[in-house]
C-alpha positions, 0 to 999 in steps of 0.5 A: 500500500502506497503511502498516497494510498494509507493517506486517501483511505482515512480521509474517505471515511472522515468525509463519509462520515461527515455527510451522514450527520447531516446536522450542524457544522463540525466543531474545530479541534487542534491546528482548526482540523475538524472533529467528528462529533455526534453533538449537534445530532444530539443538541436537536433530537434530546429534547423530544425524549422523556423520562417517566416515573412510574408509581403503582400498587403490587400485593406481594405474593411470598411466604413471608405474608404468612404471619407465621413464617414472619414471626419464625424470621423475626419480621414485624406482622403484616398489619392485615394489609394484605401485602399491599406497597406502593413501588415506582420504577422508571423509564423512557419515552419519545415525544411524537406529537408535541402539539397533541402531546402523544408520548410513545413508550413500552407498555412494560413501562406503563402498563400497569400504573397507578400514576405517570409522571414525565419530565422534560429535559429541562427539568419541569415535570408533568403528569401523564396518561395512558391512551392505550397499550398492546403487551404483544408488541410492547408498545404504549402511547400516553399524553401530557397536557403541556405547552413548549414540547419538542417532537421527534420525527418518525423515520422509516425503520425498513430503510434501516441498514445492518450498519448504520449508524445509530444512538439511543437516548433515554433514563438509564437506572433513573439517572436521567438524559443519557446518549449512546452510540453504535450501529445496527448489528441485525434486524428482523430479530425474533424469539427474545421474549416467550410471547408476544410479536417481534420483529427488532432492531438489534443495536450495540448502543448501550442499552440500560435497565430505564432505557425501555421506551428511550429512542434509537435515532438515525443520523438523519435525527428520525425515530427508527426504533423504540428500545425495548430489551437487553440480553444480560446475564447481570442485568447491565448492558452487553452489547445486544439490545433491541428495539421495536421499529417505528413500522411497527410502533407506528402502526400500533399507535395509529390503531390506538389514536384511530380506533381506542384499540387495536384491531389484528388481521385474521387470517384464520388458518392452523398451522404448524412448521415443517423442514425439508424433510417433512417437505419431502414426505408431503412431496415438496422441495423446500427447507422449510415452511408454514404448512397449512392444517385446518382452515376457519370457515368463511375466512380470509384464507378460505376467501384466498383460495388457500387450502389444507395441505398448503405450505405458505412460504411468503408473506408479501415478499417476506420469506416464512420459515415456520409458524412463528415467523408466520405469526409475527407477519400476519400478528403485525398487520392490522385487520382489513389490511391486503396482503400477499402470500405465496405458497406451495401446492404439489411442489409448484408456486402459486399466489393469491391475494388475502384481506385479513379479517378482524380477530376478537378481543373478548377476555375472561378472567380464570375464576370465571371459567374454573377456581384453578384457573383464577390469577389468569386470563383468556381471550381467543388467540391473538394471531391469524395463524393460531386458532384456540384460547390464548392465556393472558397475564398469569399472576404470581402465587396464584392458582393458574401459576402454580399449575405451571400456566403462562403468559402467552400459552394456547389452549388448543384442547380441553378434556381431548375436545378442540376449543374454537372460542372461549363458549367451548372453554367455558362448556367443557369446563361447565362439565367437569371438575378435573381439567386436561388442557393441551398446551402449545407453548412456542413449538412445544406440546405440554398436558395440564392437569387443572383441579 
């Protein structure tokens, strides 16, 4: 390498590097040489995003509310509060609409308070509440009555790169505005959490505990991402964090502001994964695929043309490996929505066009259905592409959690009868005192016994 050469190839990257800030001049170091810095982006992006205190009401479920285990430890009584404190934790959010105040968040961090409060970088401090919130793409939006906030334009996460640069901004361990720097290490992540939709951004920019909600920004200064998890073992930062991107979180707000809720495609089909060597047996030649198993009368799959024995492989122009992949791209669409899906019949292509239909949100609470089942919750499966009762929230130390049930758990049969809709769950459960429920959770198949 000529020495002209080793001179060019740091200039080039500088002078890349340079045009993608695309904000402010570049401040002067040294001899009047210019100094990469991230500060002008930042100065302009840091005041749309907020930190959020949280406070609310837990019954703490362990031994020690026992008076009996209290005394043996030589703790004071429970004073018959029945375990009741009030906890506050933190987190972050992102001003996306400054004149109508809409903030948007992580349901973890929302979702279950008593009161919100936010405050803005300049330290004032405003209550706030929740419009709405979906636990299965873990977004929420709240509003503040507020006058002066700065907002944050919304990018389009399907132009983000594995690559690119980034920073992610938010309340790490509470202690307020903090920016971190990397790139986009992958995208499209899935199978982070047990339930639940995902489709994340993956950064190395440092993500903390009270980063969930923050912003990951591109150099452009848009909103690609909302930070949502880490992977740590000590609960600190390792390099891998995830953001849901504002494909998504968009779309779910916009259900929220338009609707009050949100409205899941239907597809209304069965399904289960199968590998080349299951693909072979059915006569086909591919690796993998969602393989159509019972299809819902007068659905969106019926209407398409699609039948059992299908292997859908494509989910407008995304490639589907198995049934969960199929359950992130169907979950993620909203009802009325078109799409198209190509699949495998006698080892040759087709396509067909489906307008997703609209999945039902009714919830029953366990005890209503059965005592063991009390501490849960059950409404009909939150996909398109699953069909059964799926659990909701499974409370600690109550009944439903000592069977061994989960959040995110589908309920495909009780007592060997299929369960279409929560009418089957509740008649089967009318009839008999003792409860075998066929669980899918993931791709597992488990038994309970529920009495």
């Amino acid at each position: 390498m000529t020495s002209k050469t080793r001179f060019f190839l740091p200039a080039l990257l500088i002078a890349l590097i340079c045009t993608s800030l695309a904000t402010a001049a570049l401040p002067q170091g040294a001899k009047g040489q210019p100094v990469i810095s991230l500060a002008p982006l930042v100065e302009e992006v840091s005041p749309a995003v907020v930190n959020i205190r949280v406070s609310q009401t837990v019954t703490r479920r362990n031994s020690f509310e026992n008076d009996a285990f209290r005394r043996f430890f030589g703790l004071p009584d429970g004073g018959g509060s029945g375990g009741a404190q009030e906890v506050a934790s933190a987190g972050s959010g992102v001003i996306v609409d400054a004149e109508r105040g809409y903030i948007l968040t992580n349901h973890h961090v929302v979702g279950d308070a008593d009161a919100i409060k936010i405050s803005l970088m300049d330290g004032t401090v405003h209550d706030a509440e929740i419009v709405g919130s979906d636990p299965a793409t873990d977004i929420a939006v709240i509003k503040v009555d507020a006058d002066g906030l700065t907002e944050m334009a919304i990018g389009d996460s399907t132009g983000a790169r594995v690559g690119d640069f980034v920073i992610a901004i938010g309340n790490p361990f509470g202690l307020g505005h903090t920016v971190t720097s990397g790139i986009i290490s992958a995208l499209g992540r899935s199978g982070i959490s047990r339930d639940g939709y995902e489709d994340f951004i993956q950064t190395d920019a440092s993500i903390n505990p009270g980063n969930s909600g923050g912003a990951l920004v591109n150099m452009s200064g848009e909103l690609i991402g909302i930070n949502s998890a880490i992977i740590s073992r000590s609960g600190g930062n390792v390099g891998i964090g995830f953001a849901v991107p504002t494909e998504i979180a968009g779309s779910i707000m916009r259900q929220i502001l338009d609707f009050g809720e949100i409205r899941r495609g239907l597809l209304g089909v069965n399904i289960q994964t199968i590998d080349a060597e299951d693909a072979e047996a059915l006569g086909n030649d591919i690796d993998s695929g969602a393989l159509i198993t019972g299809i819902q009368a007068d659905s969106a799959a019926e209407h398409a043309g699609l039948q059992v024995g299908d292997i859908i492989i494509d989910v407008n122009d995304k490639k589907v490996d198995g049934a969960p992949q199929l359950r992130n791209r169907i979950g993620l669409l909203r009802s009325g929505e078109q799409i198209e899906i190509r699949y495998l019949r006698d080892n040759k292509s087709h396509s067909t066009k489906a307008e997703l239909g609209r999945k039902q949100s009714q919830v029953v609470l366990g005890e209503e259905i059965h005592p063991g089942l009390a501490g849960s919750s059950f409404s009909l499966a939150s996909t398109s592409s699953d069909s059964g009762i799926e659990i909701g929230e499974v409370q600690e130390g109550t009944p439903a959690a000592q069977r061994g049930l989960r959040t995110g758990d589908l309920i495909t049969h009780v007592n060997r009868a299929p369960v279409e809709d929560l009418d089957d769950l509740r008649e089967i459960a009318s009839r008999y005192n003792i409860l075998f429920l066929n669980i899918r959770r993931g791709d597992r198949a488990l038994m309970f016994q529920i009495r």
